[in-house]
PATITOR-357856 format. One record per residue: x, y, z of N, C-alpha, C in turn; residue in three letters. Coordinates in nm, 2 decimals, always signed. Each point is the difference from the previous one (the first is absolute). Example, Ala and Ser with C-alpha at 12.3 -4.5 7.8 and 13.67 -1.06 7.14 Angstrom:
- n.u / n.v / n.w / ca.u / ca.v / ca.w / c.u / c.v / c.w / resn
- +1.32 / -0.57 / +0.78 / -0.09 / +0.12 / +0.00 / +0.09 / +0.12 / +0.00 / ALA
- -0.04 / +0.11 / -0.07 / +0.09 / +0.11 / +0.00 / -0.08 / +0.11 / +0.08 / SER
END
This chain:
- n.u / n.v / n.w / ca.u / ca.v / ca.w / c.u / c.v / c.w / resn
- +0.09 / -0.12 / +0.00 / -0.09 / +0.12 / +0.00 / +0.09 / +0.12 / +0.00 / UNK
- +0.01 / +0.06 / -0.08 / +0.02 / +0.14 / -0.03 / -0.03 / +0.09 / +0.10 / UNK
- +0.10 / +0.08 / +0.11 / +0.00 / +0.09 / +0.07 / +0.10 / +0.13 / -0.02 / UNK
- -0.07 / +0.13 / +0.02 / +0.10 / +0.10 / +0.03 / +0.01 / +0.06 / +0.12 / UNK
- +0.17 / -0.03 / -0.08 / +0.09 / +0.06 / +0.17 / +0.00 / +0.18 / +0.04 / UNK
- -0.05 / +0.01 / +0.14 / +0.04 / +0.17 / -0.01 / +0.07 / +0.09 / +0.06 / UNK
- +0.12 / -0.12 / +0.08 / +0.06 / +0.07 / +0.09 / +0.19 / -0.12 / -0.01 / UNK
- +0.02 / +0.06 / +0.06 / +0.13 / -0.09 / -0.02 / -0.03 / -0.09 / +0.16 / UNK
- +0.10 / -0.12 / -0.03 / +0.01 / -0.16 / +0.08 / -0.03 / +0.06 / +0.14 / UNK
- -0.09 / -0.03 / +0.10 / +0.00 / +0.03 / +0.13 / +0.10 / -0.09 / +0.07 / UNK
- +0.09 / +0.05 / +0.09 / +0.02 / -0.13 / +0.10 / -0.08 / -0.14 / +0.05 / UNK
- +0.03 / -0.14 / -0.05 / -0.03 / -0.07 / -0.01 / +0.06 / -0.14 / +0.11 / UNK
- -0.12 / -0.07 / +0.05 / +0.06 / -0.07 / +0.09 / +0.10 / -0.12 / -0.11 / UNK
- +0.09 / -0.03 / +0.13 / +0.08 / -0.14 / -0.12 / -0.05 / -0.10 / -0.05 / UNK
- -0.07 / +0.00 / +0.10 / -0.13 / -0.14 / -0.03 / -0.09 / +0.00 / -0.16 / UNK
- +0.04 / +0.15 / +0.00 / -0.15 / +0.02 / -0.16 / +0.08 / -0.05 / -0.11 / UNK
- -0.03 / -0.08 / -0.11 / +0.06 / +0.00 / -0.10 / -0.01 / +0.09 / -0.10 / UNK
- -0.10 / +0.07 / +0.00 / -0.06 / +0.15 / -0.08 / -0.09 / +0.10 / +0.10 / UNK
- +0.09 / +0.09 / +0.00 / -0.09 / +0.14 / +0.03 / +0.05 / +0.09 / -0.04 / UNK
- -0.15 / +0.08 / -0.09 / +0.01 / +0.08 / -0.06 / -0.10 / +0.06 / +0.00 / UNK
- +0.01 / +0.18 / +0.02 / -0.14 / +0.06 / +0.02 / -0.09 / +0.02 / -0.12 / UNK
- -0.10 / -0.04 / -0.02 / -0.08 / +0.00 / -0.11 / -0.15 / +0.06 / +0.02 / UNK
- -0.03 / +0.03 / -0.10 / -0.15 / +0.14 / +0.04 / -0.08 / -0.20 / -0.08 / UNK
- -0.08 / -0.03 / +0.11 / -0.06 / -0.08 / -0.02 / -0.18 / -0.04 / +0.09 / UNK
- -0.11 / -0.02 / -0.08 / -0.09 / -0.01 / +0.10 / -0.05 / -0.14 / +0.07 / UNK
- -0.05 / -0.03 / +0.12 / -0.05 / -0.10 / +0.10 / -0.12 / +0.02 / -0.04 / UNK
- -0.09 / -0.12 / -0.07 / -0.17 / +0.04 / -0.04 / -0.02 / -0.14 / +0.10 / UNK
- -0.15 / +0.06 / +0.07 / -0.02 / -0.13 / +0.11 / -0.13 / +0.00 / -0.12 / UNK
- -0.03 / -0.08 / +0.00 / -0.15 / -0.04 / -0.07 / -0.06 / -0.09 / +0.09 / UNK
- -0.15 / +0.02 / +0.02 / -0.07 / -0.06 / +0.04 / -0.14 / -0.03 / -0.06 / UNK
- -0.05 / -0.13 / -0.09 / -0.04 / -0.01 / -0.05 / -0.10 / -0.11 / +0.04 / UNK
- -0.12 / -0.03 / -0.06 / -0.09 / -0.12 / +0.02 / +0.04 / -0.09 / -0.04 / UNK
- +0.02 / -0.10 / +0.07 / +0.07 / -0.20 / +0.00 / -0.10 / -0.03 / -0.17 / UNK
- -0.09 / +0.04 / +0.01 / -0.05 / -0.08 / -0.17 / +0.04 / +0.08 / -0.09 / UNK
- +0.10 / +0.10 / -0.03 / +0.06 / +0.04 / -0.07 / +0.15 / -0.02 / +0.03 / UNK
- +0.05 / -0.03 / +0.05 / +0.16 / -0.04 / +0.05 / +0.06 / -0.04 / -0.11 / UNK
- -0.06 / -0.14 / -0.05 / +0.05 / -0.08 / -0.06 / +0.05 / +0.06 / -0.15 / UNK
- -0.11 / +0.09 / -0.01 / +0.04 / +0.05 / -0.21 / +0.05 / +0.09 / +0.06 / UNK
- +0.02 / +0.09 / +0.10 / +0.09 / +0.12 / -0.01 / +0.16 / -0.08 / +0.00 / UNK
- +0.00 / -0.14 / +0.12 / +0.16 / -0.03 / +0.00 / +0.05 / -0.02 / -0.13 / UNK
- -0.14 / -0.05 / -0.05 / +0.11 / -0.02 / -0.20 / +0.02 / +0.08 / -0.06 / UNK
- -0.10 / +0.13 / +0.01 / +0.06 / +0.11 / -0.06 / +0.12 / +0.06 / +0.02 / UNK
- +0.00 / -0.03 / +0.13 / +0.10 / +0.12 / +0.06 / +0.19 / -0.12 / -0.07 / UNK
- -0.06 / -0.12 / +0.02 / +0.11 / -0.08 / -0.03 / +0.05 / +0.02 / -0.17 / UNK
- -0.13 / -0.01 / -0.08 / +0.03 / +0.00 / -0.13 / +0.10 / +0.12 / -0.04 / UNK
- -0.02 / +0.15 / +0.15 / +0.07 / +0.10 / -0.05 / +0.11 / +0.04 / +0.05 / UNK
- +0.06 / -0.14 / +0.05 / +0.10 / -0.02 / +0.04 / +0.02 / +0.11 / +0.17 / UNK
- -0.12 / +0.01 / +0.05 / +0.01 / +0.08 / +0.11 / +0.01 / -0.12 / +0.13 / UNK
- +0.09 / +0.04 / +0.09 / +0.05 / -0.10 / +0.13 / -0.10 / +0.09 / +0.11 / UNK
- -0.06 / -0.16 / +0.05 / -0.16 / +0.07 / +0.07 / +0.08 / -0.14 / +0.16 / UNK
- -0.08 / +0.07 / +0.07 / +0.02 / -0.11 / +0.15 / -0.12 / -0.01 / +0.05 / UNK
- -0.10 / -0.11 / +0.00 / -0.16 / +0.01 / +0.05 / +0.02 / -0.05 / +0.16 / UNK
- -0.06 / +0.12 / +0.03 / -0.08 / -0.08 / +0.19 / -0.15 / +0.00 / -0.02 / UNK
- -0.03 / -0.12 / +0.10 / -0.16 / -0.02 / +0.00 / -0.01 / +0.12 / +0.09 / UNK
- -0.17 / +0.05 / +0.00 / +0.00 / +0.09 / +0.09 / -0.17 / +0.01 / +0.02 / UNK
- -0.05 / +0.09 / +0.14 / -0.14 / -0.03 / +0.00 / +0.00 / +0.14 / +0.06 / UNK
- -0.14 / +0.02 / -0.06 / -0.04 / +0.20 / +0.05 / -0.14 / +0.04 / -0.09 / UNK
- +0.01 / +0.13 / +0.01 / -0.12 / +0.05 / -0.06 / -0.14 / -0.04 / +0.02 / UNK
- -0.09 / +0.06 / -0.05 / -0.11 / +0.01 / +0.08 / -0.09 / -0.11 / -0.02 / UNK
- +0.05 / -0.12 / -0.04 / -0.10 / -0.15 / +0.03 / +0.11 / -0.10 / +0.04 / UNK
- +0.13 / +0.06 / +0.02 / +0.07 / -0.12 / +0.06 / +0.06 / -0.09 / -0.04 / UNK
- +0.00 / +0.01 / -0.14 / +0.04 / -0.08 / -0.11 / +0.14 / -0.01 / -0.02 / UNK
- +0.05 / -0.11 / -0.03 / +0.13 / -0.03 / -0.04 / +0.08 / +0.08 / -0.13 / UNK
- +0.10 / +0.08 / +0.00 / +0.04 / +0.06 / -0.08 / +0.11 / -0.02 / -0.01 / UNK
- +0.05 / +0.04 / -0.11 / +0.14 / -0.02 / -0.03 / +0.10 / +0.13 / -0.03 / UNK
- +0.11 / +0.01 / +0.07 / +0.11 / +0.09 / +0.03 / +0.11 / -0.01 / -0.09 / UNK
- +0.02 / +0.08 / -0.06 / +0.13 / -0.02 / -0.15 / +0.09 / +0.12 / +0.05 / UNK
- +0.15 / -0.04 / +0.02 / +0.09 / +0.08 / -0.01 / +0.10 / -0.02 / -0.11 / UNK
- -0.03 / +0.14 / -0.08 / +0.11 / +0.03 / -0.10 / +0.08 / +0.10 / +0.04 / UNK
- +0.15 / -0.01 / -0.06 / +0.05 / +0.09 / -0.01 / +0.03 / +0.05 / -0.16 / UNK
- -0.02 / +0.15 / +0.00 / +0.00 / +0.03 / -0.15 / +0.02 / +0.12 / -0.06 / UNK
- +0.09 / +0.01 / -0.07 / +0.05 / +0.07 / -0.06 / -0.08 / +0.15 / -0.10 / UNK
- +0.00 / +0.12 / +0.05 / -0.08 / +0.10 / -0.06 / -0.06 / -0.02 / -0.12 / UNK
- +0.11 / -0.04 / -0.08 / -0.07 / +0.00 / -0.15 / -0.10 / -0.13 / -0.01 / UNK
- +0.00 / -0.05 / +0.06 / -0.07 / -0.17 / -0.01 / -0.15 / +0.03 / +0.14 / UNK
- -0.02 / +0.11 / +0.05 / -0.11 / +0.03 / +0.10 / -0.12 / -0.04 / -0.10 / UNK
- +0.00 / +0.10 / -0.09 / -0.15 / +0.01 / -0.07 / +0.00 / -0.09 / -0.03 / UNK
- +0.06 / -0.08 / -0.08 / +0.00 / -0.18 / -0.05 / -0.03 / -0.06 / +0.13 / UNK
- -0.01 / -0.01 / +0.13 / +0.00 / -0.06 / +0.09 / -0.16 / +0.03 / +0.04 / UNK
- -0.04 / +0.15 / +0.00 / -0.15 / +0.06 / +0.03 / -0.08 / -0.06 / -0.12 / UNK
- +0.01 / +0.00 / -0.11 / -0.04 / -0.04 / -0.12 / -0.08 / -0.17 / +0.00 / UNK
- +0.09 / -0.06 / +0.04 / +0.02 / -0.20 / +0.00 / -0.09 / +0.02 / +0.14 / UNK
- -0.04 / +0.09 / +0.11 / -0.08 / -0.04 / +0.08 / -0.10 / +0.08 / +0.00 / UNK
- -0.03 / +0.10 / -0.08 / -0.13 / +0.04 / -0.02 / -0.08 / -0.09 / -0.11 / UNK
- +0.09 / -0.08 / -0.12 / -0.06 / -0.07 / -0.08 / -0.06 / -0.15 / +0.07 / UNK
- +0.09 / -0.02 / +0.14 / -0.02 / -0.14 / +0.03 / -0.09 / -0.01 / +0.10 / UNK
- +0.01 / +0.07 / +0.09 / -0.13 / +0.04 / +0.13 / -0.13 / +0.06 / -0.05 / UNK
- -0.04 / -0.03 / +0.04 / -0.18 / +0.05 / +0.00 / -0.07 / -0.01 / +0.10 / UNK
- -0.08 / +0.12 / +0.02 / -0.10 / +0.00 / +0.08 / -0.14 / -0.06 / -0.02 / UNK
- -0.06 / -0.07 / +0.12 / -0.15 / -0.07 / -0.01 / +0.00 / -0.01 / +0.04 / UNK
- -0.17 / -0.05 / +0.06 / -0.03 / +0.00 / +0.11 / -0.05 / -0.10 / +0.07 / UNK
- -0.05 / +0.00 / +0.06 / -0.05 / -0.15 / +0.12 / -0.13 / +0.01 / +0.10 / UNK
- -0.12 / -0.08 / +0.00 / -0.08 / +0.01 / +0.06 / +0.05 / +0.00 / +0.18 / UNK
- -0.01 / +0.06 / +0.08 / +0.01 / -0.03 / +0.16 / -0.14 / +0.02 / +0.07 / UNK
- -0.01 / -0.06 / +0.10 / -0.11 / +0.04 / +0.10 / +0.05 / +0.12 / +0.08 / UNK
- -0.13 / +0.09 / +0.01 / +0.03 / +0.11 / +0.11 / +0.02 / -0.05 / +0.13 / UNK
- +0.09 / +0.01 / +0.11 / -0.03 / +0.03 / +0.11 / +0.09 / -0.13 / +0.03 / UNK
- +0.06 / -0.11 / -0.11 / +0.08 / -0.09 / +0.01 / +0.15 / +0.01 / +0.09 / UNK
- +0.00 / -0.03 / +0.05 / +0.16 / -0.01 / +0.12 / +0.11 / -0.06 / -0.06 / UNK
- +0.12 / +0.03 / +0.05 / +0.14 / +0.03 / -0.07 / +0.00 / -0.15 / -0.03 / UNK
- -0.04 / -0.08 / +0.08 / +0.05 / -0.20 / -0.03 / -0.11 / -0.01 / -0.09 / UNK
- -0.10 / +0.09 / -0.06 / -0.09 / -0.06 / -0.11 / -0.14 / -0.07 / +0.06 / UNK
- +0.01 / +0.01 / +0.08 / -0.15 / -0.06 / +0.12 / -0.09 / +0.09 / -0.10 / UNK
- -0.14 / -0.01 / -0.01 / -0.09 / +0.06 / -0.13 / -0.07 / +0.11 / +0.14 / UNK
- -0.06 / +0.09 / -0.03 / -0.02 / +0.13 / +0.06 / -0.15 / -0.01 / +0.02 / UNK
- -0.06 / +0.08 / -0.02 / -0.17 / +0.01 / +0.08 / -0.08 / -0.05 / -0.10 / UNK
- -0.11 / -0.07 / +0.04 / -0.06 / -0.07 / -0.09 / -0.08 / +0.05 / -0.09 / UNK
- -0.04 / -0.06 / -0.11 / -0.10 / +0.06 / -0.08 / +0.08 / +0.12 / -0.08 / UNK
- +0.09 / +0.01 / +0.07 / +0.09 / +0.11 / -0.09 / +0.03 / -0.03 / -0.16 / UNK
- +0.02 / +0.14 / -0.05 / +0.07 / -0.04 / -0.18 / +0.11 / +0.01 / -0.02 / UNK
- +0.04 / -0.06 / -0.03 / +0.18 / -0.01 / -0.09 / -0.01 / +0.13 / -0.07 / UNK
- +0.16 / +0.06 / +0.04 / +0.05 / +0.11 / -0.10 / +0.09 / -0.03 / -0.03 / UNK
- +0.04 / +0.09 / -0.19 / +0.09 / -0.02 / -0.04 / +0.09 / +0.11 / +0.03 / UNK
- +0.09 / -0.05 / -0.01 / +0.14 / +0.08 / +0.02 / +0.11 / -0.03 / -0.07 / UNK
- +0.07 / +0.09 / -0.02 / +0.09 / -0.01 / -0.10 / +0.17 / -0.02 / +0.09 / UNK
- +0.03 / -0.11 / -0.07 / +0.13 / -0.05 / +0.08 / +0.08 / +0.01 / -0.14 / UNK
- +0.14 / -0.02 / +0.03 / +0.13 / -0.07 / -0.08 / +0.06 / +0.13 / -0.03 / UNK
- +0.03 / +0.00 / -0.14 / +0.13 / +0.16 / -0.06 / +0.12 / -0.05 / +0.01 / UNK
- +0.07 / +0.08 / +0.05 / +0.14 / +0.03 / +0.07 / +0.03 / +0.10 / +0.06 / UNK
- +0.08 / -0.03 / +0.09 / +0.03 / +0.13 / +0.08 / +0.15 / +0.03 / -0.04 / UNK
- +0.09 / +0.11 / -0.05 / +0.18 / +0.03 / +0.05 / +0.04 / +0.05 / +0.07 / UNK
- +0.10 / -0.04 / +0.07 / +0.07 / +0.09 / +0.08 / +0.12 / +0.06 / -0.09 / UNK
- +0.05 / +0.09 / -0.01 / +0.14 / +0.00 / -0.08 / +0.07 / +0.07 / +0.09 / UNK
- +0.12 / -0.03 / +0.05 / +0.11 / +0.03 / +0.06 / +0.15 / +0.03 / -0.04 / UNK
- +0.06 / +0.12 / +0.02 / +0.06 / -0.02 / -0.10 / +0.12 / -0.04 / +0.14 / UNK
- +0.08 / -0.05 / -0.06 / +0.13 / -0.08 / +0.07 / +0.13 / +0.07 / +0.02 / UNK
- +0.03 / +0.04 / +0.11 / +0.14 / +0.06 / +0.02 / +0.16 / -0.08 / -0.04 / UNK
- -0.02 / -0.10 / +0.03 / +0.11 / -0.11 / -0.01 / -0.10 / -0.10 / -0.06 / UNK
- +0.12 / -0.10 / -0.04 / -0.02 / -0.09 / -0.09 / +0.13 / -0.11 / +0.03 / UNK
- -0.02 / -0.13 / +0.09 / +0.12 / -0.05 / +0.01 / -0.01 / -0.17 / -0.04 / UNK
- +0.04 / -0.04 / -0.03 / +0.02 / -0.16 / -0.06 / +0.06 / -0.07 / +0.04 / UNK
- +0.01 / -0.11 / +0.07 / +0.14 / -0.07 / +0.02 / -0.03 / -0.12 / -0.06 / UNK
END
C-alpha cells in the first residue's frame, strides 16, 4: 500500500523493524453481520488489509461487525465508496415495549418497523505508524 511520508525518520525503538512517520488514516467500521461477508470480498478484491472483531450494540442488540483498516488518503474515498455500495439500510419488524433479552412487550400490541443496518465510520487519522 502506497503511503506518504511527511516528516523525516522519528526515533525508533530497536525492536521496530520499520518506523516511519506516515500521514495515514485508522477507519473503524461498524457494520451489520449480514453484510460483512460481501463487504470482506470487496474490501479483499481491492486489495485493502481489514482485521474483523465480532461485536454487539446498537439499538436492538444485534451482532455487528467491527473492521479495522488502516489506509492511506488517496485510497479513503475508495474505502467510503466499497461501503456505501455494500451496506444498506432496512428494516425490521419489533414489538413495542420488548426488553433488551427480546422477552415480547405488552400484549395486543403492533410490531414497528424500524430501520436497522448502514454503516457507521470512524476515521482517525494516525500519528505513528510502527510494524515489527
Amino acid at each position: 500500500m502506497p503511503l506518504l511520508r511527511t516528516g523525516d525518520r522519528p526515533a525508533c525503538s530497536r525492536l521496530a523493524a520499520r518506523c516511519v512517520r506516515w500521514v495515514m488514516h485508522l477507519v473503524l467500521a461498524i457494520i451489520q453481520d449480514a453484510d460483512a461477508a460481501a463487504l470482506l470480498r470487496a474490501l479483499r478484491a481491492q486489495a485493502f488489509d481489514v482485521t474483523k472483531l465480532a461485536s454487539t450494540g446498537g439499538f436492538l442488540r444485534e451482532g455487528n461487525t467491527t473492521l479495522m483498516l488502516g489506509v492511506s488518503p488517496e485510497r479513503l474515498e475508495a474505502l467510503k465508496r466499497l461501503v456505501r455500495e455494500t451496506c444498506h439500510a432496512r428494516t425490521r419488524l419489533v414489538m413495542p415495549g420488548a426488553t433488551i433479552d427480546g422477552q415480547p412487550g405488552a400484549p395486543g400490541a403492533e410490531p414497528l418497523e424500524v430501520p436497522v443496518g448502514g454503516a457507521v465510520l470512524f476515521v482517525l487519522t494516525v500519528d505513528k505508524f510502527v510494524k515489527y
